[in-house]
Structures are given as C-alpha cells and as structure tokens.
N, C-alpha and C positions, 0 to 999 in steps of 0.2 A: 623319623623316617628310616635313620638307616638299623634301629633296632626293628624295625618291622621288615627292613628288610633281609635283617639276619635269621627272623624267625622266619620267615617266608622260605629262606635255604634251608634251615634246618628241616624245616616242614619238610621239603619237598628231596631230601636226600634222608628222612628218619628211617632207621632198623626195627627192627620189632625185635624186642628184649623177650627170655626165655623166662617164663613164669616165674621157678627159682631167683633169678636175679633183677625181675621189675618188683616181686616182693619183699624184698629185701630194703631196697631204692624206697617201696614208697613206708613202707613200716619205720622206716628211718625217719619220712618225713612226718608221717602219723605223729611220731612222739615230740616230734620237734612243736606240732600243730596242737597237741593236747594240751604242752607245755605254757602255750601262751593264755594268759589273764582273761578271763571273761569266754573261753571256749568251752561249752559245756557236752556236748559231743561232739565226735569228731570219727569218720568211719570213711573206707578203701572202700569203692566202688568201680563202678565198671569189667573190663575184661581181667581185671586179676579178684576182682570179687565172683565173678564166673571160672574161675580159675581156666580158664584159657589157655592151650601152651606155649600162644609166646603173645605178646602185649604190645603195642604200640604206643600209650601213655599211662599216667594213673590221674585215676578220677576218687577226688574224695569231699565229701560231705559233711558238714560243721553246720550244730545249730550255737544260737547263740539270742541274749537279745538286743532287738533290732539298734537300740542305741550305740551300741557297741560291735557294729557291724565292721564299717570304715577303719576303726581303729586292728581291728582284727585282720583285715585284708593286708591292711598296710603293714602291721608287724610283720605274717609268713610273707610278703614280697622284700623283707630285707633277714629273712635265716638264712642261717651260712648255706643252708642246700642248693640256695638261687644263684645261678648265673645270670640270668635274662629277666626281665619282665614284658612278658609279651603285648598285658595289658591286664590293667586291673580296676576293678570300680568299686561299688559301694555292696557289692553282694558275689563278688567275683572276682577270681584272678584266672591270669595263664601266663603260668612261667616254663623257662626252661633253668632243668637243674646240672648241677654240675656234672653229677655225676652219669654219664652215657650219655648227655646231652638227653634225656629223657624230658618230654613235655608234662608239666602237672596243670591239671585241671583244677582248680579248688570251687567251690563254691557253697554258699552260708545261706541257709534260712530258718526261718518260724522253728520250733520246735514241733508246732503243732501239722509242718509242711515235711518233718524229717523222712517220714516214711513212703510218703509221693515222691519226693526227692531223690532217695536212695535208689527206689524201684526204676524211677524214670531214668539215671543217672548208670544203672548198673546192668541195663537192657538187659536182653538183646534187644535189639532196633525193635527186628519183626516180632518176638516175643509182645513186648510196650504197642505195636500196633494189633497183634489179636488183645491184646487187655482194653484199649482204646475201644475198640471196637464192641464188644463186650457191654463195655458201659454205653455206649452210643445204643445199643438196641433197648436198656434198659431208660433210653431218654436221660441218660445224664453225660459229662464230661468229664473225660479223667486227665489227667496233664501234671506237670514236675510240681503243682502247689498242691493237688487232692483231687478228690470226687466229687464234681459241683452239679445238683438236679439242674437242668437244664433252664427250667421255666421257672423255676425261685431264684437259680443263683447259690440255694443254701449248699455250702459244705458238709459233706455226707463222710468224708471220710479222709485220712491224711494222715495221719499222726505215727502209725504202725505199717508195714507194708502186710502185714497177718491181717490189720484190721480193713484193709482195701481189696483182699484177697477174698475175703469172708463177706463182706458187700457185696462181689461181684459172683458169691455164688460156688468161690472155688478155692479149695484147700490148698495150705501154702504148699509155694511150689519155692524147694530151692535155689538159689541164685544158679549153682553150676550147672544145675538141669532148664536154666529157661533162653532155650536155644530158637525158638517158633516156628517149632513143627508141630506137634501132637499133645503137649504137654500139659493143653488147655483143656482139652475134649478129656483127658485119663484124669484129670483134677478136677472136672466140676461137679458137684453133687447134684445127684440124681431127683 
C-alpha cells in the first residue's frame, strides 16, 4: 500500500522531461533491457518515439517468447535504473526510475503482436482512434494484439506496423507525423 501510495504522489506531482533528456533516460534503459537473456526485441515507444518536445513517461516494447515472459519482467524490475515498482505482472511492468523520478512503462508480447503493439503503444491516442476506426468500417478490429476480421476472428495482420498500415489501405505514416489530424486522409491510397 504504501508503494502505491508513493506512485500515486509521484503521479500526481510528475514534470514532463525535455525530449533531449527523457531520450537519453530511456536509451539507457533500452540497453539495460536488450541486455537481459531471452529479449529478443526491445523498442522506445510512445511520446519520445513521436519525438514530442517534452515527455511525461517512456513507453517501450519487448518481444520475447511467451515462456519467458515472467522471468523477463522480473529481471528489468530489479536493474539498477529502478527505484519503485509500481506494479508488475506476467506481460507487464510500471516502474519509477531513479533517474528524474521518470515513470517506465514496459510491456512484452508475441512477436507476431510486435507491430500492433508498438503502433498502439506509440499513438497518438486520436491518431490509434482514426486507425480504429478505419478498420471498423472495413468490418474488422484493430487493438495493441493486431487486425482481427470481425466475423472469423482471423488475425489479418500484427506483426509489422507497415504491414497494418498497407491492410488498412494506407501508406506508412511516421511515428513523429501521427498526431490525428489529417495524416490519414494525405496517406490513404487512392
């Protein structure tokens, strides 16, 4: 309880860190996280993979396989970069690190879920809801595991965020440019 209720302070007194120095913070932990056994990718998402100018956490993305999940969370919740463990499970952490008292986000899947993941993980919000939406008109579902037809179920697409771009119709769009304004309508082939 009372680590929940020190992240709960920390939450609710956090800075937003200047591009420059949340990339710095989480590259540090990148290498820390590639470093450990059985992590087979390992990629900086969200507002500093939008290069952003100033950031509020780091979000990053590790595939890995599934057996070797737990053991993975558990290793990066005790690298020296951890001060806190906010909480961690079998496919997920949230720590706070030492350094700026910055909160990381980690989170671990499929290989084959790496590219839904990354895209869902690295928004923007509104961006991920016109891509949502997008697929919805196309009768299917798109969400942090892939592109699933609606009425099968089958998995149409996941693995690349190029290859879920090109399903939906629309030429990859940068991370820095997917802000959800326009970006969808000047990207989708004609």
């Amino acid at each position: 309880m009372e680590k929940l209720k020190k992240a709960l302070k920390l939450d609710s007194t956090k800075k937003r860190l200047p591009l420059k120095e949340a990339q710095w913070i989480a590259d540090d932990l990148l290498q820390a996280i590639k470093n450990i056994d059985d992590v087979k990718q390992a990629t900086i998402a969200g507002s500093i993979r939008r290069k952003k100018d100033t950031i509020g956490d780091i979000d990053i993305v590790i595939t890995a396989d599934e057996r070797k999940w737990k053991k993975i969370i558990t290793a990066i919740t005790q690298l020296s970069q951890v001060e806190t463990v906010i909480a961690a499970g079998k496919t997920r952490a949230s720590l706070v690190l030492k350094t700026k008292q910055v909160q990381a986000d980690i989170r671990v899947v499929h290989e084959d879920e790496y590219g839904a993941a990354l895209l869902y993980f690295t928004g923007s919000k509104e961006h991920n809801i016109q891509l949502r939406s997008v697929a919805k008109k196309r009768g299917w579902k798109l969400n942090e595991y892939g592109v699933f037809d609606n009425k099968t179920g089958k998995k149409l697409a996941g693995k690349t965020e190029k290859e879920i771009y090109e399903l939906l119709g629309i030429r990859f769009i940068p991370p820095e440019k997917r802000v959800g304004g326009h970006e969808l309508n000047k990207a989708m082939y004609n």
